[in-house]
C-alpha positions as CSV (number, residue, x, y, z in Angstrom):
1,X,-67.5,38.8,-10.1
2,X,-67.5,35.3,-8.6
3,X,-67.5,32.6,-11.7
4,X,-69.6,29.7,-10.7
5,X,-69.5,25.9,-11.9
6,X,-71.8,23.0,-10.8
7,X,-71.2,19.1,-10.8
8,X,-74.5,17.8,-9.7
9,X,-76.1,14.5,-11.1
10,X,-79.3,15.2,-9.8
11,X,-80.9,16.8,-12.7
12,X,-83.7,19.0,-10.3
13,X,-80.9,20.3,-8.4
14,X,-78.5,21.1,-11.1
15,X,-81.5,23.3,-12.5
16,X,-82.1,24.7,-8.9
17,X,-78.7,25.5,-8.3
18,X,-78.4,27.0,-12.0
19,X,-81.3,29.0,-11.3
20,X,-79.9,30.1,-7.6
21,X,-76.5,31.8,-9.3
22,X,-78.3,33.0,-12.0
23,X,-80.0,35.6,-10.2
24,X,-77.3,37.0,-8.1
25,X,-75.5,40.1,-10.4
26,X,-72.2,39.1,-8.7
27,X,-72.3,35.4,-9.8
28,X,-71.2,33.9,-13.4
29,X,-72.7,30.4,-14.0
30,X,-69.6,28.8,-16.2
31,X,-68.8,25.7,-17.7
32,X,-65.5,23.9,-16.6
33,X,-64.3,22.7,-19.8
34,X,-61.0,20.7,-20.7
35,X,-59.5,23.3,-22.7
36,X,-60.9,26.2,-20.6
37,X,-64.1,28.2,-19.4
38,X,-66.9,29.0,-21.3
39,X,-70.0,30.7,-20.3
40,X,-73.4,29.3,-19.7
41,X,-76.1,30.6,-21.8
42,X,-77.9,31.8,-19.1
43,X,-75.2,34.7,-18.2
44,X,-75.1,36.6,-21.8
45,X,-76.0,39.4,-20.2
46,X,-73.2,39.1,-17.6
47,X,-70.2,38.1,-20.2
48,X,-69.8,42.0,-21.4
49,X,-68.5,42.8,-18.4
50,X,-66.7,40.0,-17.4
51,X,-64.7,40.2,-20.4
52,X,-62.3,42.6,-18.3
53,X,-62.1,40.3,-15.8
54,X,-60.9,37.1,-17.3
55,X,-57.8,38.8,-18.6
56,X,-56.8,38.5,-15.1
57,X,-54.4,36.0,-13.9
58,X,-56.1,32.8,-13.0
59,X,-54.8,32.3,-9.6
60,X,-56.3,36.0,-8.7
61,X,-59.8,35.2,-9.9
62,X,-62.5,33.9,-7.1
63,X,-64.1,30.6,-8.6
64,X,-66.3,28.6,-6.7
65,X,-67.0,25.1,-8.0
66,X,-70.2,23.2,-6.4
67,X,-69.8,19.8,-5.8
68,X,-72.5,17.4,-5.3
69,X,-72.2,14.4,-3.5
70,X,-74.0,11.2,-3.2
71,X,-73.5,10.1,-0.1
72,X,-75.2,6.2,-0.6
73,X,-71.8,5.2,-2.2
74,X,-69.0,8.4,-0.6
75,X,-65.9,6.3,-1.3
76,X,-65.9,7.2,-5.4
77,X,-67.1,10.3,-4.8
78,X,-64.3,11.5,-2.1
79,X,-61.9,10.3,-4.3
80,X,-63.4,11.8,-7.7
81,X,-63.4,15.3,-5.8
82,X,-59.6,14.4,-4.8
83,X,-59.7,14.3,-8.7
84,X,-61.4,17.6,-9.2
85,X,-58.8,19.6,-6.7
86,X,-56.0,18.8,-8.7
87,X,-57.4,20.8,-11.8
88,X,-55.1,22.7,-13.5
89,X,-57.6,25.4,-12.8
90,X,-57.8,27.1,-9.4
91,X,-61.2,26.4,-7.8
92,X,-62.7,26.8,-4.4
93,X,-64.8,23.8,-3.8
94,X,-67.8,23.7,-2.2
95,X,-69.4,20.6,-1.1
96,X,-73.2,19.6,-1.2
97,X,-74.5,16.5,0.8
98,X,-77.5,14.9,2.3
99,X,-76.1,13.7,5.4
100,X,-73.2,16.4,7.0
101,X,-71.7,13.0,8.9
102,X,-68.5,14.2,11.0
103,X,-66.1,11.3,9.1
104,X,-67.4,12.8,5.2
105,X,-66.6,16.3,6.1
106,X,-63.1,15.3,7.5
107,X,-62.7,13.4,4.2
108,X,-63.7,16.0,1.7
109,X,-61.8,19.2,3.7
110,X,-58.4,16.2,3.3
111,X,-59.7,16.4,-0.7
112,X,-59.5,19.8,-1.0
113,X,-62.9,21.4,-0.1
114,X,-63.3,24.7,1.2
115,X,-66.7,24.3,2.1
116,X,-69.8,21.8,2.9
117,X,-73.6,22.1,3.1
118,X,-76.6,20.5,3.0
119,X,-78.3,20.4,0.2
120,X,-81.2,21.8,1.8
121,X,-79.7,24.9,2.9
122,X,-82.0,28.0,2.1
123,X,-81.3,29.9,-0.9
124,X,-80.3,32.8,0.7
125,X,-77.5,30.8,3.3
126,X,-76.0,28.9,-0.1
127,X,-75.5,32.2,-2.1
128,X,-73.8,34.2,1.3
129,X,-71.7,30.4,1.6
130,X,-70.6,30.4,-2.2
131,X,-69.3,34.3,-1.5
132,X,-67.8,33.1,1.6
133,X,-66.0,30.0,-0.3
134,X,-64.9,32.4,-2.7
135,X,-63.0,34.6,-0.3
136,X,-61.5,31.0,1.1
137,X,-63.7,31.0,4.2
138,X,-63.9,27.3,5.3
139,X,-67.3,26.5,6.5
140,X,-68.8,23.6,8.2
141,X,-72.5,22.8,8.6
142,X,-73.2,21.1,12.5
143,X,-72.3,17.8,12.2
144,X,-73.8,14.7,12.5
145,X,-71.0,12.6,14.4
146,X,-70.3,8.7,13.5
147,X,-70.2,6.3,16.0
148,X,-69.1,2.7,16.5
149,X,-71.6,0.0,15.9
150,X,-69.9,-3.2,15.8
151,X,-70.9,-4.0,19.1
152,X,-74.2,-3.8,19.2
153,X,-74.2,-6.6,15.9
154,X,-74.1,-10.4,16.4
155,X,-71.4,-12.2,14.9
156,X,-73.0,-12.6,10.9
157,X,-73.7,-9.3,11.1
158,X,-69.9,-8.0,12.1
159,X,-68.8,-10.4,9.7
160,X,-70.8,-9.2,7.0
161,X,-69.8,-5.0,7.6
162,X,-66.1,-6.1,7.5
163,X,-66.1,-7.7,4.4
164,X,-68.3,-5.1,3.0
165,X,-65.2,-3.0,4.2
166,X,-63.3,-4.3,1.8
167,X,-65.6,-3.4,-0.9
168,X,-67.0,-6.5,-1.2
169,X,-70.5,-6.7,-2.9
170,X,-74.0,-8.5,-1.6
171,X,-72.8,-11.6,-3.9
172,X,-69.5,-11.7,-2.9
173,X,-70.5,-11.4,0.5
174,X,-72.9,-14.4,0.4
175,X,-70.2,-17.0,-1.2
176,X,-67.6,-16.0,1.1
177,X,-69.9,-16.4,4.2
178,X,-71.6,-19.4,2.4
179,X,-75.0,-17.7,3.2
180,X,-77.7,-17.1,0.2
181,X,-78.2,-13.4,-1.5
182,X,-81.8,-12.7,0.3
183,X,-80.4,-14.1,3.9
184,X,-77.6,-11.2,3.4
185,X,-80.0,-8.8,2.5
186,X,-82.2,-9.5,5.4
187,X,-79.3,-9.2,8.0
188,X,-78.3,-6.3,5.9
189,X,-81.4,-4.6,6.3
190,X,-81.2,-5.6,10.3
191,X,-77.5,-3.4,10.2
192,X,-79.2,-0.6,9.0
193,X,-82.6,-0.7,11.3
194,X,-80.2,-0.8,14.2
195,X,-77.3,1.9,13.4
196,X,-79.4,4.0,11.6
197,X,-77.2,4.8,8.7
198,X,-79.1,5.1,5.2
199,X,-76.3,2.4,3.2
200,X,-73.8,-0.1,4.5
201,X,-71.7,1.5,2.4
202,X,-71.8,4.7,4.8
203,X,-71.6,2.8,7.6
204,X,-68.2,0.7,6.0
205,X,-66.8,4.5,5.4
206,X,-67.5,5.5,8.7
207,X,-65.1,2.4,10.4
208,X,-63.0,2.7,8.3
209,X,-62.3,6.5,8.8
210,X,-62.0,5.9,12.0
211,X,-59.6,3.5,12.4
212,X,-62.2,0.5,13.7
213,X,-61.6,-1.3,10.4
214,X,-58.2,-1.7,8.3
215,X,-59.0,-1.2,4.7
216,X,-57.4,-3.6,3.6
217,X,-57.4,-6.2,6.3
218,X,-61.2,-5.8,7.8
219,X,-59.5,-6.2,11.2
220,X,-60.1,-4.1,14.3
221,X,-57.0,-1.7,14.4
């Protein structure tokens, strides 16, 4: 028996995914709890069983814990899943995303993720992944790889993904370039149109991973 926890904010796709592990005789939908497991409602039937089962020792017990993650903001969420892999409980971690970019997948594997997906994958392909996770398979989807884009800005522009860099919000942005709110967003919006990437927040992780942007600095490295 594989026990099986979900962290996903997305309400439809919590239930989805609920509903997906629910069905399979060989998966236990569970709840992660501070002071230990307990089983979800939907796997009384299951729990009998189990019972056997949890007597093992906890490091000898496959447990597969599904992660969603946004990926319009990625920073909190790579390091609240640093968070998650240092629970006192011993997970396999699986990683759901909308956008399998090259530089996330590096960053969540350096977290502690076994595995990433799509969110879209097919039923069928999550269920044979979560098995594979729980044996301690790593597994990648194809990835989408990240590229540099700070020459193909003009000078505001580059100015204004380096500060954002630094996590620096739209306002802060605007007083430190001494340009208004909605002439940000504008050239924001230009950033995006040309490098394609759904959040200049994706785009500030991307530099940033790889090494075109210091952190701390916003310099080239």
């Amino acid at each position: 028996m594989i026990e099986v926890s979900i962290r996903e904010n997305n309400p439809l796709m919590h239930e989805a995914l609920e509903y997906a592990v629910t069905k399979e005789a060989d998966l236990l939908l569970v709840q992660d709890k501070e002071k230990g497991i307990t089983y979800s409602k939907h796997d009384t039937d299951k729990v009998t069983r189990h019972q056997s089962k949890t007597k093992t020792r906890l490091a000898a017990r496959k447990r597969v814990l599904i992660f969603g993650m946004d990926d319009s903001n990625p920073l909190p969420e790579i390091n609240a899943l640093k968070h998650v892999g240092k629970s006192p409980h011993p997970w396999q971690l699986l990683v759901l995303t909308d956008s399998c970019d090259e530089k996330i997948a590096q960053l969540a594997m350096e977290a502690g993720a076994t595995g990433l997906a799509r969110r879209s994958i097919p039923r069928k392909e999550l269920i044979a992944l979560i098995r594979a996770t729980a044996a301690g398979y790593r597994s990648l989807p194809k990835m989408e790889h990240g590229h540099s884009v700070l020459s193909q800005l003009n000078q505001t522009e580059e100015a204004i993904v380096r500060l954002s860099c630094l996590g620096l919000q739209r306002r802060e942005v605007a007083h430190k370039l001494a340009l208004s709110e909605g002439t940000i967003k504008r050239h924001i919006g230009h950033i995006l149109a040309i490098t394609e990437y759904d959040s200049l927040s994706h785009l500030a992780l991307d530099l940033v991973a790889q090494g075109e942007v210091h952190p701390q600095l916003g310099l080239v490295a």
